[in-house]
N, C-alpha and C positions, 0 to 999 in steps of 0.2 A: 902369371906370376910364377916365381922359380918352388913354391913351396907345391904346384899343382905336380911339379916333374917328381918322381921319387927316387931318391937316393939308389942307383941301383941295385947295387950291392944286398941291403937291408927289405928293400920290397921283394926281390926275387927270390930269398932267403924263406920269406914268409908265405908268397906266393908256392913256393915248388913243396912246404911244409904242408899249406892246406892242402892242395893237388893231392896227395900221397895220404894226409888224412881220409879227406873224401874217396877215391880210388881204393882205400880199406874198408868202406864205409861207416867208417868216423865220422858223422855226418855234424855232431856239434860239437868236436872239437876243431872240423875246420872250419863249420861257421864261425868262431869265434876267433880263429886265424884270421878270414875272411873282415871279420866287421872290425878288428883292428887296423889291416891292411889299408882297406879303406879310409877308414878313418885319421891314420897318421898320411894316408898316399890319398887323398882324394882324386888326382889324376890318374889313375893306376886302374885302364880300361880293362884288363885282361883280368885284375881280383873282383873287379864290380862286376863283371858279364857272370865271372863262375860264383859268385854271391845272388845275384840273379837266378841263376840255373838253382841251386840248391835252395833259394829261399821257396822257389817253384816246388823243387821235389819233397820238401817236406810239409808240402799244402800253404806255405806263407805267400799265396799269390801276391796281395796287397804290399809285400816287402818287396816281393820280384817285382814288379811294377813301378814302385819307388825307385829302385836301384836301376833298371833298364830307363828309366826317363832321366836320372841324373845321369845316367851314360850317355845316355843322345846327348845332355848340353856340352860334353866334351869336347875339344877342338881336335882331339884324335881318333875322337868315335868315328870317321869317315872309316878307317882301317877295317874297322872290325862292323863295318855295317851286316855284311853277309851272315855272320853270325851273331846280331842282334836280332836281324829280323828272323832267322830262323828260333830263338830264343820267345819270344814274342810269339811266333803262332803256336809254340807248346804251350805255352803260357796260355794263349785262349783257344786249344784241346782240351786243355787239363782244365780248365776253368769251366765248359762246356762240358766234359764229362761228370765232373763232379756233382752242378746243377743237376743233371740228367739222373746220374744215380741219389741222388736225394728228393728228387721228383716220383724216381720210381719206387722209394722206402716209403716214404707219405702217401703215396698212390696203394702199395700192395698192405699196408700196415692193418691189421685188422679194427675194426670200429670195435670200440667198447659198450659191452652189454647195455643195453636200456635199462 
């Protein structure tokens, strides 16, 4: 349907806003660039992958994950597969370290007096 394609003009506008946010590390002023983008552009591979990455770096696995699997159902996600899946095994590093270092906080944590 024509409402998946986005207005060029208008998504690239917000698109190169959040970029420039983030790249400051403005990180919730582009998110909020980002989940408009989306939102008004839900076809719009290249806001959702770097909404993905950022929902990742600010520990929101479960958002990144959400937004990487509404990317795969895209009819354009073929383009940008190379950089989904590299997207994706940060994604379970970062998910894996995290476990790891909260395993080893619980592990080294001293017991409380008897």
């Amino acid at each position: 349907s024509s409402d998946l394609v986005p207005p060029d003009e208008h998504a690239k506008h917000l698109l190169v806003e959040a970029q420039t946010e983030y790249l400051k590390g403005q990180l919730s002023q582009a998110l909020s660039l980002l989940q408009e983008l989306v939102a008004r552009f839900p076809g719009d591979c290249e806001g959702r992958l770097l909404l993905a990455t950022l929902c990742r770096r600010i520990g929101r696995a479960s958002d990144a994950r959400k937004h990487l699997a509404e990317l795969l159902e895209l009819p354009q996600a073929h383009a940008w597969r190379m950089e989904i899946d590299t997207e994706q095994r940060e994604l379970t590093r970062t998910t894996k370290e995290l476990n790891d270092s909260t395993d080893s906080i619980r592990i080294h944590s001293p017991k409380a007096a008897a």
